[in-house]
Structure formats: structure tokens, C-alpha cells
C-alpha positions in Angstrom: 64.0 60.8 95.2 65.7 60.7 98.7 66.3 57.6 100.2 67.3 57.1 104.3 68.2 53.8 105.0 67.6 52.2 108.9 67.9 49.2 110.7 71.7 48.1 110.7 73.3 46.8 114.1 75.7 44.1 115.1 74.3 40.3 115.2 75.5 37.2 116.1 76.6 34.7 113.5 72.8 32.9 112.7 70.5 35.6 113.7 68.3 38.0 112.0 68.5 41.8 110.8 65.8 43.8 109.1 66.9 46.4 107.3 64.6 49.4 106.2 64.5 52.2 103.5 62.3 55.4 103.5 61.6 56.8 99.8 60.4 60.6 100.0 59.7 62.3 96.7 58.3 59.5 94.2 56.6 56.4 95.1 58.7 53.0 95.0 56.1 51.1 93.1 57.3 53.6 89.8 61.0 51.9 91.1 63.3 49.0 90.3 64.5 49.0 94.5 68.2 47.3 95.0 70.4 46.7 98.0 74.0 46.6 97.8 76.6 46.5 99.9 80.5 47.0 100.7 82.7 45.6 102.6 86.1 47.9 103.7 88.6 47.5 101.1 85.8 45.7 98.7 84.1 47.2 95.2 80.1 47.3 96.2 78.5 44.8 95.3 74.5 43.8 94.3 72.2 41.8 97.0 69.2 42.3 96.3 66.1 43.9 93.6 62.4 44.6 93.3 61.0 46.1 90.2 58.1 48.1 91.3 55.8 47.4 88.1 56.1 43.5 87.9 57.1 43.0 92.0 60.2 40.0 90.3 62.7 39.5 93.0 66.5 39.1 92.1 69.6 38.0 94.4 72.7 37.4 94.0 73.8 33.9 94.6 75.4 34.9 98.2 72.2 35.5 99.8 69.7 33.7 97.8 67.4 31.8 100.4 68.5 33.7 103.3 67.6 37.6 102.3 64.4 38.7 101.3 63.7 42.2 100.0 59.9 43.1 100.4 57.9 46.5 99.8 55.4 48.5 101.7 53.8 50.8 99.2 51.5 52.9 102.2 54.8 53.3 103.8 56.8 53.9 100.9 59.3 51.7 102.3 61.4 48.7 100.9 63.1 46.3 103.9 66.1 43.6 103.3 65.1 40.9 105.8 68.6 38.8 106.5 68.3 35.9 108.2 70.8 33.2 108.8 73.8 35.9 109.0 77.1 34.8 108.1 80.4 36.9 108.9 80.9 37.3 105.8 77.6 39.6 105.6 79.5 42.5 107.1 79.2 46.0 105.5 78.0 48.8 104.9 74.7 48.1 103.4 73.4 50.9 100.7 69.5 51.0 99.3 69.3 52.6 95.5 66.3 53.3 93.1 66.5 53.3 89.7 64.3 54.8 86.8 63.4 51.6 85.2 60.6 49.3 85.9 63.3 46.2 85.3 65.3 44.9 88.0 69.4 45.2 87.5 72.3 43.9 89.4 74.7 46.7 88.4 75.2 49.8 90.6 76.0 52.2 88.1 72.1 51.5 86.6 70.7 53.2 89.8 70.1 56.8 90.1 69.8 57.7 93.7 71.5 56.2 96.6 70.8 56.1 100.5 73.9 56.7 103.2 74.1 53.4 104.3 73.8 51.4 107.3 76.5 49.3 108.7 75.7 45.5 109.6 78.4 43.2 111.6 77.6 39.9 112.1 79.9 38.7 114.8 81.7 34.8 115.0 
């Protein structure tokens, strides 16, 4: 699976970011589908996860109400919508699949990674 992640820019403080990730290879609905993200001098950390047999939703507590992570499976795409942004969402923001139909919050559980796409959410 190769995974190409799009749709990172710089935002004000309150507005709205969609962020995008092409699958080519498998389909995402075999999946679990996470964001993460980093922050410079910062371990990654989890954001968001979709397992692609029972479509459950996880979050961590940082984002929960204000992210959303969604999947298009004609597209083969999974998208992070971010709304409300907060400084403190600034990163480099990383999409991962892993072999497991169960969603996980731990990096080291996923198997392939994206490059990453840098959001900055200005003051």
C-alpha cells in the first residue's frame, strides 16, 4: 500500500482544513485508517482512526468534536476534516494504514505511512 497525503496549508486560528489521503495498492475498506501528527521537537502523536470493516471512529481527546476522519471508498481516499483550528494544531500531519480491521491509537501498530503534510494554524 502507498499512501500520498494532500491538503495541508496555513489557516488562521478558527478556520477549517481538509486534509486528504490517496491509497494505491489495496483498498481502504480492508484498513484500520489513522492520522497522526508531529509537532518539531514533539514524539508523533495519534488524532484520528477508521476501521475499514466496522467504519468506528476514534480520537484522541485533543480533537474530539472538532476533527472528523471520513472515507471515500470509490476514491480510495480517507480525509481529516479540522475545523475550529487551534495553534496548537500545528504539524506535520502523517496518514497510516494498518493490517487490522480494529482501530489503534499507537503508531508503531501501522504498517505503511504517507510523507506528510504540514498544517500551521496561525494566532
Amino acid at each position: 500500500v502507498q499512501l500520498q497525503a494532500s491538503g495541508g496549508g496555513l489557516v488562521q486560528a478558527g478556520g477549517s482544513l481538509r486534509l486528504s489521503c490517496v491509497a494505491s495498492g489495496r483498498t481502504v475498506s480492508l484498513y484500520n485508517m489513522g492520522w497522526f501528527r508531529q509537532a518539531p521537537g514533539q514524539e508523533r502523536e495519534f488524532v484520528a482512526s477508521f476501521s475499514g470493516r466496522t467504519s468506528i471512529t476514534y480520537y484522541a481527546d485533543s480533537v474530539k468534536g472538532r476533527f472528523t476522519i471520513s472515507r471515500d471508498n470509490a476514491k480510495n481516499t480517507v480525509y481529516l476534516q479540522m475545523n475550529t483550528l487551534k495553534p496548537e494544531d500545528t504539524a506535520v500531519y502523517y496518514c497510516a494504514a494498518r493490517q487490522s480491521p480494529y482501530n489503534s491509537i499507537y503508531s508503531s501498530q501501522y504498517n505503511y505511512w504517507g510523507q506528510g503534510t504540514q498544517v500551521t494554524v496561525s494566532s
